[in-house]
C-alpha positions as CSV (number, residue, x, y, z in Angstrom):
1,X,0.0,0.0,0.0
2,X,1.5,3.5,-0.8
3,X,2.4,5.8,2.0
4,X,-0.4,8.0,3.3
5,X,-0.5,12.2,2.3
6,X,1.8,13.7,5.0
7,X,2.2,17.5,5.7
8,X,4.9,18.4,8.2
9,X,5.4,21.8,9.3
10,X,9.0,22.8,10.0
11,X,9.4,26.4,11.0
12,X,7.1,29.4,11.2
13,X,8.4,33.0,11.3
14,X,5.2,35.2,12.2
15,X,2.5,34.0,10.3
16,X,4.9,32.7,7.5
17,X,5.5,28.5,7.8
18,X,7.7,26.6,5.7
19,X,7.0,22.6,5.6
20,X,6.9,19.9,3.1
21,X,4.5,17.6,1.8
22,X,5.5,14.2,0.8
23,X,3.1,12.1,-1.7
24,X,4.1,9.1,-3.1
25,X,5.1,10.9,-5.9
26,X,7.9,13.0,-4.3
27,X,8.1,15.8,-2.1
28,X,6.6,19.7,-2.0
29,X,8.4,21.9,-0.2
30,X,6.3,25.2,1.1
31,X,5.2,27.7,0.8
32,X,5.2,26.4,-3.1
33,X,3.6,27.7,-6.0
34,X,2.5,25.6,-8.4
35,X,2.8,26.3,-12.5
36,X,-0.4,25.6,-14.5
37,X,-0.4,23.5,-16.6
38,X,-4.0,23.7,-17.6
39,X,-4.6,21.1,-20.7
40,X,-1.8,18.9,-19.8
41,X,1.1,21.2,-20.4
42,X,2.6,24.3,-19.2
43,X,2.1,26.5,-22.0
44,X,5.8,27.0,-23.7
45,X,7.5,24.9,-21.6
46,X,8.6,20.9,-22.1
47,X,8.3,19.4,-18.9
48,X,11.6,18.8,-17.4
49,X,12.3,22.6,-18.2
50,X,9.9,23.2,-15.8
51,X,11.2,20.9,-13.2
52,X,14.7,22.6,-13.9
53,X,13.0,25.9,-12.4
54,X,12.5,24.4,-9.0
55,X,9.2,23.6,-9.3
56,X,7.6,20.0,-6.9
57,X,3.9,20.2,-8.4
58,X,2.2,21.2,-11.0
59,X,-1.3,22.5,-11.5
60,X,-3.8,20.4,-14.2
61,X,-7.2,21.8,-15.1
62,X,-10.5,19.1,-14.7
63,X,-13.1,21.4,-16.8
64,X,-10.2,21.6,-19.9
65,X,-9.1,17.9,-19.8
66,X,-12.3,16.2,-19.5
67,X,-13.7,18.1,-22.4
68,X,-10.5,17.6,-24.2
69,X,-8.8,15.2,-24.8
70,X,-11.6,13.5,-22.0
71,X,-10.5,12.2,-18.8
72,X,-11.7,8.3,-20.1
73,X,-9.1,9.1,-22.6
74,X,-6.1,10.4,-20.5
75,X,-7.1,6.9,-17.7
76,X,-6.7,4.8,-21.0
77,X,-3.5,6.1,-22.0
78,X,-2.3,5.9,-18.3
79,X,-3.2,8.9,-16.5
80,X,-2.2,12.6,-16.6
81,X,1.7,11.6,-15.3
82,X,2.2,9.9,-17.9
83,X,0.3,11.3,-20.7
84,X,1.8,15.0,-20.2
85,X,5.5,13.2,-19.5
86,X,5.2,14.8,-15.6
87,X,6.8,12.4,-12.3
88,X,6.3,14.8,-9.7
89,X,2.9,15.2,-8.0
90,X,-0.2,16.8,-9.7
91,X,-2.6,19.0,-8.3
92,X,-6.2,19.3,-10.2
93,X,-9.0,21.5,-9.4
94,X,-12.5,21.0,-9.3
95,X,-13.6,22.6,-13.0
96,X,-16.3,24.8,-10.9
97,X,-14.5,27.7,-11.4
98,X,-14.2,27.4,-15.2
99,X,-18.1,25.8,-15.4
100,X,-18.6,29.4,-14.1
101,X,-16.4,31.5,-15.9
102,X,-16.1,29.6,-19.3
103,X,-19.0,27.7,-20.3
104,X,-22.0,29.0,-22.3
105,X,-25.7,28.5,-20.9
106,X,-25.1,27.3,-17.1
107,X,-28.1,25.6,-15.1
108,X,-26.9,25.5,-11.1
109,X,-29.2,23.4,-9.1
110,X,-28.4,21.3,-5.7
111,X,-27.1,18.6,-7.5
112,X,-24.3,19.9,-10.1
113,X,-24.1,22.3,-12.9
114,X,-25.1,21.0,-15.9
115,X,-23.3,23.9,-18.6
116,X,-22.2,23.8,-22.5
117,X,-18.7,23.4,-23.5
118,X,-16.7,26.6,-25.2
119,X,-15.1,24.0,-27.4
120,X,-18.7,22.8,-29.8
121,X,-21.4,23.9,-27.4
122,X,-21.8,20.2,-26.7
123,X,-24.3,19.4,-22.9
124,X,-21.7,18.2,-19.9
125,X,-23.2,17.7,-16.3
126,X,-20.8,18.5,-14.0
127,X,-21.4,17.4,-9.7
128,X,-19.8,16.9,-6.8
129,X,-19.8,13.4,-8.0
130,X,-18.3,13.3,-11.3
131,X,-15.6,15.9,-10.6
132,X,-14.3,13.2,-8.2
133,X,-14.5,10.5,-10.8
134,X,-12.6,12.8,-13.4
135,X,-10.0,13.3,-11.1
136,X,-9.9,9.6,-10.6
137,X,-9.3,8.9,-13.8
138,X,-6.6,11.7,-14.8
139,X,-4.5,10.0,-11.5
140,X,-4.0,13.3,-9.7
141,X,-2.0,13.3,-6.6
142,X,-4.2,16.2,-4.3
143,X,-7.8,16.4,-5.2
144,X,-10.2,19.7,-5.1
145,X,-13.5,19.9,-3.5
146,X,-16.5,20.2,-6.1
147,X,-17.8,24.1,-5.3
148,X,-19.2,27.2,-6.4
149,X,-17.2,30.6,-6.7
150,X,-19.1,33.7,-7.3
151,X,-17.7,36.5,-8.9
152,X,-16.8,39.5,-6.2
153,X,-18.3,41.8,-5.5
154,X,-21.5,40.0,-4.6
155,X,-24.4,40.6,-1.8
156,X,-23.5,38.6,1.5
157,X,-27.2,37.0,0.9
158,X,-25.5,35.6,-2.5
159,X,-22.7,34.9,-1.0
160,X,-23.9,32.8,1.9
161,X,-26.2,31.1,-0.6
162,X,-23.3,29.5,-2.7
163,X,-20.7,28.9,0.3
164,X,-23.3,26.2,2.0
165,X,-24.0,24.8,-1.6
166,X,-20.2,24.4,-1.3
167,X,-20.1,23.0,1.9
168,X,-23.1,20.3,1.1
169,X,-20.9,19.7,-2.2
170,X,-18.0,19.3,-0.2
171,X,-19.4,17.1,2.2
172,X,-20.6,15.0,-1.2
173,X,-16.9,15.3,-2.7
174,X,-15.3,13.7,0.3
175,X,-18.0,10.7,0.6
176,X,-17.4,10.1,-3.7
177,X,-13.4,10.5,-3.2
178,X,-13.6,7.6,-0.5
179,X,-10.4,6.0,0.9
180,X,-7.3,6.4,-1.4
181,X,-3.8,6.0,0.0
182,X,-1.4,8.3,-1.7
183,X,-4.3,10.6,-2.9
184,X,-5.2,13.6,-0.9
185,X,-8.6,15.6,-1.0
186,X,-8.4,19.4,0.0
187,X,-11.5,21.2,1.3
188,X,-12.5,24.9,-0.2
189,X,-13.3,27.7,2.3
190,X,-15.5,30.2,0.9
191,X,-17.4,33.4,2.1
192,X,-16.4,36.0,0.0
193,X,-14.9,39.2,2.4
194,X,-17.4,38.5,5.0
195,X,-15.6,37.2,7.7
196,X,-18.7,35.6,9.6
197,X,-18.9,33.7,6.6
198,X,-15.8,32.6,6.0
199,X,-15.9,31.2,10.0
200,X,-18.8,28.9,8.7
201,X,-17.2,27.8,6.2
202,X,-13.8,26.6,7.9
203,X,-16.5,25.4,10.7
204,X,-18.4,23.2,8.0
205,X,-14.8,21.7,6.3
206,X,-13.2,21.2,9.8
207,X,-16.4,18.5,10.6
208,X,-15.8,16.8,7.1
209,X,-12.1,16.7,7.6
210,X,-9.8,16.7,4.8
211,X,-6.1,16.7,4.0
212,X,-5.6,20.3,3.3
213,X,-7.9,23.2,3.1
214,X,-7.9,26.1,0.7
215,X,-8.8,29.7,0.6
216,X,-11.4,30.1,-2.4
217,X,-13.3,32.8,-3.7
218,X,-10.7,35.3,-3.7
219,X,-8.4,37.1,-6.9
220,X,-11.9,37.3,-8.4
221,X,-12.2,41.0,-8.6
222,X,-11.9,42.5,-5.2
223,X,-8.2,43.8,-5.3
224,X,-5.5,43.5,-3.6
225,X,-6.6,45.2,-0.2
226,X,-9.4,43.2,-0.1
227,X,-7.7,40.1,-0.3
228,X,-5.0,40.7,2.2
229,X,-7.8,41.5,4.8
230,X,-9.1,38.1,4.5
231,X,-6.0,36.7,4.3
232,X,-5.7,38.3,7.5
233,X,-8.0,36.1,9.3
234,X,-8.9,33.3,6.9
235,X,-6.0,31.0,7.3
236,X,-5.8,30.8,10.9
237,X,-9.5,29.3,10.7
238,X,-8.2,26.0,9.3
239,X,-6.1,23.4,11.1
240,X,-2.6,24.6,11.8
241,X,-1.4,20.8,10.9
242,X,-2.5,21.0,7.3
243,X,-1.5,22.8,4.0
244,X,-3.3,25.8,3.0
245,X,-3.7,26.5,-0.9
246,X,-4.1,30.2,-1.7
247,X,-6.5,29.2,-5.0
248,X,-5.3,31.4,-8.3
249,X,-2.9,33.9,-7.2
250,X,-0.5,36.0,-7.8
251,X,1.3,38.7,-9.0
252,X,5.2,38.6,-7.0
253,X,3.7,41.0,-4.0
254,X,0.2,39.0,-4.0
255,X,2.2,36.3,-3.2
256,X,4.6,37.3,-0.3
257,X,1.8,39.4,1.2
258,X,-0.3,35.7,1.4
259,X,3.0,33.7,2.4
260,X,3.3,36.7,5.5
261,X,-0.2,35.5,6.2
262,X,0.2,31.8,6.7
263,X,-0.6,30.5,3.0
264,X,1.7,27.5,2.1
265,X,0.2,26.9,-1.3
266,X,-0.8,29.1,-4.5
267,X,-0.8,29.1,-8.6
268,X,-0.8,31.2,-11.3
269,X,-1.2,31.4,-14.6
270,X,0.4,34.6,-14.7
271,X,4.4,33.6,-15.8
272,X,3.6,32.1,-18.9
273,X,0.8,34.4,-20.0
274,X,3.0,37.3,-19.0
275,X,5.9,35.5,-21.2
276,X,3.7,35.3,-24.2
277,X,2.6,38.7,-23.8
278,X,5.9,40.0,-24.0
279,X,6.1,41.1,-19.8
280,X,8.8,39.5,-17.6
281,X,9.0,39.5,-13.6
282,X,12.0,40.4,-11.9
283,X,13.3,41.6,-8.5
284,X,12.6,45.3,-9.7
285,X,8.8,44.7,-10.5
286,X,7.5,44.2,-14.1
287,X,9.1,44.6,-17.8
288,X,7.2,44.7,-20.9
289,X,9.7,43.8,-23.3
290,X,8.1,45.2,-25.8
291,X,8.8,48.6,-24.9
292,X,11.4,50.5,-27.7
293,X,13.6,51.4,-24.7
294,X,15.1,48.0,-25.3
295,X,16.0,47.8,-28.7
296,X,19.3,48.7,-27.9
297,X,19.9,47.3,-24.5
298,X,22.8,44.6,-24.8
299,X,22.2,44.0,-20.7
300,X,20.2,40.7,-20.0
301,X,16.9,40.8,-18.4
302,X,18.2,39.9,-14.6
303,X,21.3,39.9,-13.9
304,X,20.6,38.0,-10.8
305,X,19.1,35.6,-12.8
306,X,20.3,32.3,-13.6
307,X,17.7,31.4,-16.9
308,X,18.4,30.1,-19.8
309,X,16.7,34.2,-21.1
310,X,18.8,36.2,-18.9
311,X,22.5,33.6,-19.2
312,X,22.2,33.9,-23.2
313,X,20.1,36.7,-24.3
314,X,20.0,40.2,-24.5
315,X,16.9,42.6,-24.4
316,X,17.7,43.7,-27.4
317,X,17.0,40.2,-28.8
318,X,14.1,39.7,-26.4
319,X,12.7,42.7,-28.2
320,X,13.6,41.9,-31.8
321,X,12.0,37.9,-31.3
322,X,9.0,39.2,-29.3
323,X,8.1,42.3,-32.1
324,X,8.9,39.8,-35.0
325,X,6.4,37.4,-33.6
326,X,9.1,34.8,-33.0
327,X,7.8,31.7,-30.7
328,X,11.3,31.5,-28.7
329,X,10.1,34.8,-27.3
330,X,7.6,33.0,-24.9
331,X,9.2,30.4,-24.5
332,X,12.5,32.3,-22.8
333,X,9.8,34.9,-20.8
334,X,8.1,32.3,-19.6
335,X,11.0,30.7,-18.7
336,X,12.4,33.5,-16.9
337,X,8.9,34.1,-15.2
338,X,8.7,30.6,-13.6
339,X,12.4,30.8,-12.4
340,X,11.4,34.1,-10.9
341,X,8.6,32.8,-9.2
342,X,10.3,29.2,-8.1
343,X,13.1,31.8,-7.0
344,X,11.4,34.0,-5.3
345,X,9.7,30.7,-3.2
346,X,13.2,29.6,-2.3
347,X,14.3,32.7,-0.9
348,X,11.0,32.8,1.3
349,X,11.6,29.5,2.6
350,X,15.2,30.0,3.4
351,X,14.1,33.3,5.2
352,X,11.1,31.1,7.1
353,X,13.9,29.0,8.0
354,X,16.3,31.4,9.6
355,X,13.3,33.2,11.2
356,X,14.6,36.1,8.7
357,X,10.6,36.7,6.7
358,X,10.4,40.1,7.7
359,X,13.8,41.3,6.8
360,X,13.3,39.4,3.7
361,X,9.4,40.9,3.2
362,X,10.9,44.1,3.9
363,X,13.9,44.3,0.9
364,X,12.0,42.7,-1.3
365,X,9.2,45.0,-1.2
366,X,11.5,48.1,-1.2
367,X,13.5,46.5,-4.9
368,X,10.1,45.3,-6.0
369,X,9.0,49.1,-5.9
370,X,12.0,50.7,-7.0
371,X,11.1,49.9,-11.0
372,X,12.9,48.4,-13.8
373,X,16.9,49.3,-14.2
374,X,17.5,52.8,-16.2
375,X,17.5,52.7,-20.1
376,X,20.6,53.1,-21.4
């Protein structure tokens, strides 16, 4: 029988914690942030470039894979690991979030959503149910909760109404996942930025019990400030002795503002749709390459930086690839953005570590405003 899902917590520094979490699969070392790799692949990126950045996990998408290529599909060809080329573990989310944001012609009712696909309008019922059975079959290694996230801002009447929807789908979630050494199930807390509500909701997920609990319903359009007061009592409502996943953020500062706050867990898209937009994150905040300030600029991207973008290119050749239309321009800025992010959690857990967050918080925040290095 495989081992069980194990967090251990090692250190905390304030509210900042570094631990690991060991799957069969290999280990995770937090706080961690996970690349998406939404329809089996992280966009620009082959696989053991990705694991070169540092990265443990990666992030799959349920709603994208089980309309295409179709999770039956992927359990045929021998799950997501091995389809998308991937040995570390693999983290998928429910597909609620996309049901609501994506799909055409949504019908919510107590049991599921029942929506059409953006690919050929085709009818798909997704419940608490079935996202457990997709997940199944694509072989990820932590599971999400089936829920509901409304878009902010919202009435606390709506708001309450679709966090205990969530919590009866959770409830459903963790009696369909069952008993599955190796495999972990993580709980979703919603409540929007009411804090009452967001005490329910850890109340309601606490009496299921899972293996990890995240912190939904938030980087949906209330801002920054918003956020951080949540995150300022939301994680300390789950159990200390678990991981908690900060769901879909962040920009550099979202994310060491939500490590400072006791989050061990997040993802983006961000890095590789930044690197195909022609915008790299560094220590000095954001660059949009595409800016004619550049052109000239025979200095790499990050000095600092040990990419393959910033070791063997120039950003005058960033420029020149990215305004020709060349595709090794996102592929080296998105490269460069997933070092910076795998980079920046390393230096976060070695400040957890030697009880140094706040020193660390502190000069990062003061480069990070300071802007991009003078044009030549």
């Amino acid at each position: 029988m495989p081992p069980r899902f194990q967090f251990t917590l090692n250190k905390t520094d304030g509210a900042a914690r570094a631990g690991v979490i060991k799957t069969p699969r290999g280990e995770v070392r937090t706080p961690a942030f996970m690349p998406v790799g939404t329809s089996g692949t992280v966009k620009g990126m082959l696989p053991e470039s990705v694991a070169a950045t540092g990265a443990d996990i990666l992030l799959g998408n349920t709603y994208h894979l089980m309309l295409r290529p179709g999770a039956e599909r992927v359990e045929r060809l021998g799950g997501l690991h091995r389809f998308m080329n991937w040995d570390g573990p693999i983290l998928t989310d429910s597909g609620g979030f996309q049901v609501m944001s994506l799909a055409g012609l949504r019908k919510l009712s107590e049991e599921g959503v029942r929506f059409k696909s953006h690919i050929d309008g085709a009818v798909h019922e997704l419940t608490p149910e079935r996202s457990m059975e997709v997940q199944r079959q694509l072989g990820s290694d932590i599971v999400m909760c089936f829920d509901e996230c409304p878009a902010l801002p919202a009435t606390d009447e709506a708001v309450a109404e679709s966090m205990r929807l969530s919590m009866r789908w959770a409830a459903r979630s963790k009696a369909a996942f069952g008993d599955r050494p190796g495999h972990a199930l993580f709980g979703i807390q919603q409540g929007g930025v009411n804090r009452d509500l967001r005490a329910e909701s850890a109340e309601a997920l606490r009496a299921i019990e899972f293996d990890g609990y995240a912190v939904g319903g938030l980087a949906v359009g209330e801002g920054q400030e918003a956020m951080f007061g949540v995150l300022d009592y939301a994680p300390a409502m789950l159990p200390e002795d678990k991981p908690r996943y900060l769901m879909g953020v962040g920009k550099p500062d979202d994310i060491v503002g939500a490590v400072a706050r006791g989050i061990d867990m997040m993802d983006c898209v961000l890095p590789t749709r930044s690197g195909r937009t022609g915008q790299a994150w560094t220590r000095r905040g954001m660059v949009n390459i595409k800016n004619a300030r550049h052109r000239d600029d025979a200095r790499p991207l990050d000095e600092g930086c040990a990419c393959p973008a910033c070791r063997g290119y120039s950003r005058a050749y960033l420029h020149h690839v990215f305004k020709s239309g060349e595709m090794i321009s996102g592929m080296l800025l998105s490269w460069h953005n997933l070092q910076y992010f795998q980079d920046l959690m390393a230096n976060m857990r070695t400040a957890i570590e030697a009880g140094r967050f706040e020193e660390f918080r502190t000069g990062f925040e003061a480069e990070y405003r300071r802007g991009d290095i003078e044009p030549l």
